[in-house]
N, C-alpha and C positions, 0 to 999 in steps of 0.2 A: 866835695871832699874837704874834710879838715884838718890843715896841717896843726899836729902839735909838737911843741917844744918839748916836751920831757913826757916822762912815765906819771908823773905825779898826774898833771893834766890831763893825761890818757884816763888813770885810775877815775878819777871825777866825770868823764863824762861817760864812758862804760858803766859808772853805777847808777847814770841819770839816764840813760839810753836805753827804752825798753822794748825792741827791735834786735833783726838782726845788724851783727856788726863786724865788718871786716877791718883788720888792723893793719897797716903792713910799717915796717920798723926801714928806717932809709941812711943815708948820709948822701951829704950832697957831692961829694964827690963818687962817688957810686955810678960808673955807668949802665949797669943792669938796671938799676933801679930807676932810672929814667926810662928804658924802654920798659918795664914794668907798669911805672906810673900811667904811662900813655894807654897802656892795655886795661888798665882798671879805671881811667877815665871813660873808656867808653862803656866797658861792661857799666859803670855808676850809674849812665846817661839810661840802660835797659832796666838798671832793674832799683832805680833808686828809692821806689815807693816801698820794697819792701827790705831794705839792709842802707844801713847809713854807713861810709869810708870814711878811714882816718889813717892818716900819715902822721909817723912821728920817726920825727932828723932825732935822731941820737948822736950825732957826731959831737956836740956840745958835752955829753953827759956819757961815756962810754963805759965806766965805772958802774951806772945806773944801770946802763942795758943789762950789764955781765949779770948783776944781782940779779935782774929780773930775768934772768936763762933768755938771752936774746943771744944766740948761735954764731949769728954774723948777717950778711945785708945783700940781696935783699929780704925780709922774712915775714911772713904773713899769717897772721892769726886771723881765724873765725869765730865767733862768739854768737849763743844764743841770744834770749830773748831775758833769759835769767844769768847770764853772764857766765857759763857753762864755757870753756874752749873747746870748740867740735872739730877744729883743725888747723893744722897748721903745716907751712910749706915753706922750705927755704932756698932761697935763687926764683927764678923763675919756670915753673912748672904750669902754667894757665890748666891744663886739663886735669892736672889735681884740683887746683883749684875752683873752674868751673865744677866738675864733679862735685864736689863738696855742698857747692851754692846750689847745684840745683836739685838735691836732696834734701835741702832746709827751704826751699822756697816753692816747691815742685807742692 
């Protein structure tokens, strides 16, 4: 999984990633978001050959989040293979979110 610092970082590597790709937007004071992280640590560990994870702490830049329609935390974007958003989920919701993944991976 790849923690990034800002959106900017996120944008760059979403447009060099040509796979599936799951997002999720964090702050480190966030308790959901640490049981979140632990739940998509393991789902990474099943299905990492075919979707790369990225974490990005917006707590530094929340200004940036707002621009980018980021809701509040925890929040999780999907992305195709063409950088398409197929989904998105905010708090934690795992069986939306599985659903999602295994309709793009199935």
């Amino acid at each position: 999984m790849f923690l990034l610092r800002g959106l900017t970082q996120l944008n760059t590597y979403l447009s060099n990633t040509k796979r599936f790709k799951l997002v999720c937007f964090i702050t480190g004071t966030c308790l959901p978001c640490e049981d979140l992280i632990r739940e998509l640590e393991k789902l990474e560990r099943e299905i990492s050959n075919k979707m790369t994870f990225f974490l990005v702490n917006i707590e530094e830049n929340i200004s940036e989040a707002e621009k980018f329609g980021i809701p509040g935390v925890p929040y999780t974007q999907i992305y195709d293979e063409e950088n398409n958003k197929v989904c998105e989920v905010l708090g934690i919701n795992l069986q939306d979110l599985l659903s999602c993944i295994k309709k793009l991976t199935s």
